[in-house]
N, C-alpha and C positions, 0 to 999 in steps of 0.2 A: 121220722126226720131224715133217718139214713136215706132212704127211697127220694125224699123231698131234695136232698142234695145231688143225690147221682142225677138226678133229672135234669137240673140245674148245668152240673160240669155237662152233661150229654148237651141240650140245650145252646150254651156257648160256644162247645165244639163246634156243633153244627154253624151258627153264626158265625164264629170263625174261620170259621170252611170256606163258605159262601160268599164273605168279605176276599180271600186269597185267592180263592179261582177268581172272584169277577175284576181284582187287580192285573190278574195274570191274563187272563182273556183281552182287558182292557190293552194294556202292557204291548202284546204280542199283534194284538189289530193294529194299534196306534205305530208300534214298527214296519210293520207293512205296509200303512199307508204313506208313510213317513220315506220307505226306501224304494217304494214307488214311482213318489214323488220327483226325488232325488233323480233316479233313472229319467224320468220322464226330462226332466230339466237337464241334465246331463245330454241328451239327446237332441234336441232343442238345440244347444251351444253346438253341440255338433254340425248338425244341420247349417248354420250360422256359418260356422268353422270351411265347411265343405260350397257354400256360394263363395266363401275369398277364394279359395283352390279352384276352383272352377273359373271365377277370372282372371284368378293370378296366370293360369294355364294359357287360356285366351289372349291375355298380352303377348303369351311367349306365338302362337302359333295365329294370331289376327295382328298384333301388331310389333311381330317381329323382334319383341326384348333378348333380349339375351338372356338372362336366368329371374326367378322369383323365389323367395322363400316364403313357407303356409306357417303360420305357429297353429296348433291344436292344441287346446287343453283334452287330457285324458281322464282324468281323476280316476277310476276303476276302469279303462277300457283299455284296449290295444289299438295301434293301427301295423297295419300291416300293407306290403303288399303281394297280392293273393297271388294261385297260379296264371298261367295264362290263358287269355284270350284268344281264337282265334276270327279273324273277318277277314270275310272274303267277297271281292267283287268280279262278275262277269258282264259285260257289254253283248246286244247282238245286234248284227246289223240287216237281220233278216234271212242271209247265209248261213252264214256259222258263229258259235258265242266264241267271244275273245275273253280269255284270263288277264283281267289287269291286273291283280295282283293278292296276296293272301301275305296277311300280317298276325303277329302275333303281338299283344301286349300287354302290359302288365296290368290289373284293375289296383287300385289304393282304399284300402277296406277299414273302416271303423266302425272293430265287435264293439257291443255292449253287452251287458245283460239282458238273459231271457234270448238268446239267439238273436238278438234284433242289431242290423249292421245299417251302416250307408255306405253308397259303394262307388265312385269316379269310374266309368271305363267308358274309354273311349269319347267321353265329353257331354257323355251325361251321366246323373248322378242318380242313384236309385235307392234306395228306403226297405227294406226287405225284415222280414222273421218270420219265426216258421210255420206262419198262417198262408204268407204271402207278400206281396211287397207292393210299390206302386214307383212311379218314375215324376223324380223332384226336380229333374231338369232335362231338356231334350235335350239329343246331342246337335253338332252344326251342322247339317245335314239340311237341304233344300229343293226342295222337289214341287213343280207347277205342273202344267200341262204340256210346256212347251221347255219346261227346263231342269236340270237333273244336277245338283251341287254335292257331290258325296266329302265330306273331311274326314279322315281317319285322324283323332286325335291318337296318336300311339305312344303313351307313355309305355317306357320299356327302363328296365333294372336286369343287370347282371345276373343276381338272383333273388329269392325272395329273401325279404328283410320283414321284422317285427319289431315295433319295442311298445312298452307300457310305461308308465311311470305319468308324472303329472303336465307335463309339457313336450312337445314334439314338435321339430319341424320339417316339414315338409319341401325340402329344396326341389327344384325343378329346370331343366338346363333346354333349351331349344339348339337342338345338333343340330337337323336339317329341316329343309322342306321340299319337298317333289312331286310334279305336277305329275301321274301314273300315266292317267288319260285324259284327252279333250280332244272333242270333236264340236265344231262350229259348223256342219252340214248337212243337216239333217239325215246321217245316216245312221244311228241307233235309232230300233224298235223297242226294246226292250232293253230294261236293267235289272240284273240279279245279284242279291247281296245275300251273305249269310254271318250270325254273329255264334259262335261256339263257344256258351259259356255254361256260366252254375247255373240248372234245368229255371231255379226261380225266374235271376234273369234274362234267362234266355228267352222263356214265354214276352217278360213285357218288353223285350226288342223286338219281338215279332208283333205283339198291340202296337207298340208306336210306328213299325211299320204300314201294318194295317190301316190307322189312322191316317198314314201319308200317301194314303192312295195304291199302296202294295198289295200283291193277293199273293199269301204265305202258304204252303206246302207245308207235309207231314216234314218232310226228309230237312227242314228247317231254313230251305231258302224261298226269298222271298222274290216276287217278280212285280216290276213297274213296270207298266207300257201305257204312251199317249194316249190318249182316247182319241186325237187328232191324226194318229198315224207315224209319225218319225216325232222321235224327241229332237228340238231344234239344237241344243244343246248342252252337251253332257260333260261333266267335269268330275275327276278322281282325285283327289291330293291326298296326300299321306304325310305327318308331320312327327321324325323323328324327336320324342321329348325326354331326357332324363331323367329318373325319379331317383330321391335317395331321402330317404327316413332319417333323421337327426336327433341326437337329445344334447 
C-alpha cells in the first residue's frame, strides 16, 4: 500500500510539473508575441507620425510657412536628434569642379526597440535596424536628362537633444532659403554629391542615388552626367530649417 501511495504523490507531481511549465511556456510565448506586437504597432504610428513631419517640413521649405509643429507619440521610444550629417555638392563644367557648397545637419531619429529606428534627414525618411534598412521616403531631389534639381533639406539644432516620455513635439522653424547654384546654360557636365552619414544610411543614399541615374564610388561620392552631353540645367538650394524637440 506504502509503494501504491508513493507512486501515486510521484505520479501527481509529475502531472503537476507538466501542467506548470506548459502554463509557463504558454505565459512567456504569449508575452512575446504580445510585446511584439505592440512594437510592431508602436512603429507603424511611427512611420504615420514621420509622413506629418515630412510635410509639415515641406510647407516650411515648398511653401514657404513660417514654423510647424509634429506631435509624436512615443510610448517606450525616444526621439532624438542624432549627430551630424555632412552633404556635399560639386558642379563641373568640363574644366575644373566647382564647390558649391558642404552642409552639415541635424537627422530627427526615432529609436524603438530591438535597434530598429526611422530616421528624417535631409528630406527623406529611412526605416533602418540592425539587419539593415530601406528608404520610406525620397528626398526632393530631381534629376532628368537635361535637368539637375538638388534641395538640401537642412534641418539644423544647436545641439543634440533627446527626450522619451509618451508625447513629443517636434517644432520646426524655416530661417532661410538660398539658391547655392543655378546655371540655365548648358554649362555643367557633370554633378557630384556626397552624403556622410550612419554607414546603414549612407549605403541607401547611395542606392537612391544610383537609382537616379548616378554612378557611386568607393570614396562615397556619387557622379551624374547627361547622356546628352551638358546638363541644360542645374540648380542647388539649401534650406536653413530649425529643429527643436518639445514635451
Amino acid at each position: 500500500m506504502a509503494d501504491r501511495a508513493v507512486s501515486e504523490v510521484l505520479s501527481f507531481a509529475l502531472v503537476f510539473s507538466l501542467i506548470v511549465a506548459s502554463i509557463i511556456l504558454v505565459s512567456v510565448s504569449g508575452l512575446g508575441a504580445l510585446q511584439n506586437a505592440r512594437d510592431a504597432e508602436q512603429m507603424e504610428n511611427a512611420e504615420r507620425a514621420f509622413d506629418v513631419l515630412s510635410d509639415n517640413i515641406a510647407d516650411l521649405h515648398k511653401q514657404g510657412a513660417p514654423s510647424r509643429a509634429t506631435e509624436v507619440s512615443l510610448g517606450e521610444a525616444s526621439l532624438r536628434t542624432g549627430e551630424n550629417t555632412t552633404i556635399s555638392v560639386h558642379v563641373h563644367d568640363g574644366t575644373a569642379p566647382k564647390d558649391v557648397g558642404t552642409w552639415e545637419i541635424r537627422p530627427i531619429i526615432y529609436a524603438g526597440n530591438q535597434e530598429r529606428e526611422l530616421v528624417y534627414e535631409a528630406g527623406a525618411v529611412y526605416r533602418t535596424n540592425r539587419d539593415g534598412g530601406v528608404q520610406k521616403r525620397t528626398p526632393p531631389i530631381l534629376v532628368s536628362d537635361d535637368r539637375v534639381l538638388i534641395t538640401v533639406v537642412g534641418t539644423t539644432a544647436s545641439d543634440q537633444q533627446s527626450l522619451g516620455g509618451s508625447t513629443v513635439l517636434v517644432r520646426t522653424n524655416h530661417r532661410s532659403s538660398n539658391v547655392s547654384f543655378a546655371d540655365t546654360d548648358s554649362n555643367i557636365e557633370h554633378v557630384n554629391i556626397s552624403v556622410d552619414s550612419a554607414p546603414q544610411r549612407e549605403a541607401l543614399w547611395q542606392s537612391y542615388f544610383e537609382s537616379e541615374g548616378f554612378t557611386c564610388a568607393a570614396n562615397g561620392w556619387c557622379n551624374f552626367t547627361s547622356s546628352s552631353g551638358d546638363i541644360q540645367r542645374t540648380y542647388v538650394v539649401y534650406h536653413d530649417i530649425a529643429v527643436e524637440i518639445d514635451q
